[in-house]
N, C-alpha and C positions, 0 to 999 in steps of 0.2 A: 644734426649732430656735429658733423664737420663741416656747416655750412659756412663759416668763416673763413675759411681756410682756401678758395676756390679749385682749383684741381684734386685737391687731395680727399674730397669726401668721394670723388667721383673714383680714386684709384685706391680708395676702400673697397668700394664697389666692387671694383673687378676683381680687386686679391680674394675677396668674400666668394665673388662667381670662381676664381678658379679654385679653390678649395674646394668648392661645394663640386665644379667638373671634376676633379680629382678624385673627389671620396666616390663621386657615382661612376667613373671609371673600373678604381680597386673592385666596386661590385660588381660590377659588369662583368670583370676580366673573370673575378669566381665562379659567378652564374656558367659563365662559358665552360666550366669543366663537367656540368652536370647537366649540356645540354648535349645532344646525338644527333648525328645526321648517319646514312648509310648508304655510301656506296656501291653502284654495284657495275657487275659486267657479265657478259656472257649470257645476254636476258636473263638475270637475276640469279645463276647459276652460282656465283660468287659474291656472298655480300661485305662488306669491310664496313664493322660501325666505329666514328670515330666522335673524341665527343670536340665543342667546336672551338678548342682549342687545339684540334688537330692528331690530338693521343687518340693510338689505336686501340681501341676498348674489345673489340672481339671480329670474328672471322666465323663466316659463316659458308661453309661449302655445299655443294650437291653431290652424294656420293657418285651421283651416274657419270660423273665426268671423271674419275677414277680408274686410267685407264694405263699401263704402262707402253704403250707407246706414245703415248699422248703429256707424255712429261712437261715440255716445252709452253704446249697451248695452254695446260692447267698455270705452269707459272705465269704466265704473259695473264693469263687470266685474274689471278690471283694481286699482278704488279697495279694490273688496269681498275681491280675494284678499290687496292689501297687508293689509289692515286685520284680516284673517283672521289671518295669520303674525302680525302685533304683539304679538294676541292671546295666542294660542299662547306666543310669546316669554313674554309676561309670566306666564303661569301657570306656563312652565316654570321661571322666573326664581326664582317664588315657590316651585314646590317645592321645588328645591335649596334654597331658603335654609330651610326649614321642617326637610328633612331636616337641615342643618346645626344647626338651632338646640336639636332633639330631641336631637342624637347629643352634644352639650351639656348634654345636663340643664336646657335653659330651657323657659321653657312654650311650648305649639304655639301661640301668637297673639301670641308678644311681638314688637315692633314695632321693626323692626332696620335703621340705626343710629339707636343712641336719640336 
C-alpha cells in the first residue's frame, strides 16, 4: 500500500498497532470493574471484595468477633481485609494488562500508558 513511500508504510503500521493497543486497553480497563478479588484477614473472619479496579464492592464479617471490648482488633481487622482486596486488585489489574501487552508483541515490563 504504502510501499513507496519507505518509513511511512512501516509508521502506519504502528499507528494501526497503537489503536488497536488502545481500544484493547479501553476494554480491558471495563472488564476490570466486573472482575472480584477478596480479601481477607483474621483467617477469613473478615472478607473485603473489591472488584479489580480496586472499588470496594462489599464486606463480609463473622458475627463471633463482635465483641465490645474488642473494638480496636475488629477495626485493624476490618482495615487489614480492605487493604488485602486493594492488593489483590492491583495485581490482578497488573496481570491483565501484562497478558494484554504480551498478546501485543510488546515486552513483559513496558510500562503502560507511556
Amino acid at each position: 500500500m504504502l510501499k513507496g513511500l519507505g518509513g511511512l508504510g512501516d509508521m502506519a503500521k504502528m499507528m494501526k498497532s497503537a489503536q488497536e493497543l488502545q481500544t484493547k486497553m479501553t476494554d480491558m480497563q471495563d472488564e476490570l470493574h466486573n472482575v472480584m478479588v477478596v480479601g481477607e484477614s483474621g483467617a477469613g473472619l473478615v472478607k473485603a471484595t473489591a472488584s479489580a479496579k480496586g472499588e470496594l464492592k462489599g464486606l463480609d464479617i463473622d458475627p463471633s468477633i463482635f465483641n465490645g471490648d474488642d473494638k480496636e482488633v475488629v477495626e485493624d481487622l476490618i482495615l487489614a481485609a480492605i487493604k488485602d482486596a486493594q492488593t489483590k486488585a492491583a495485581d490482578k489489574a497488573q496481570e491483565e494488562m501484562t497478558k494484554l501487552t504480551e498478546s501485543m508483541g510488546l515486552p513483559k515490563d513496558v510500562k503502560l500508558p507511556f
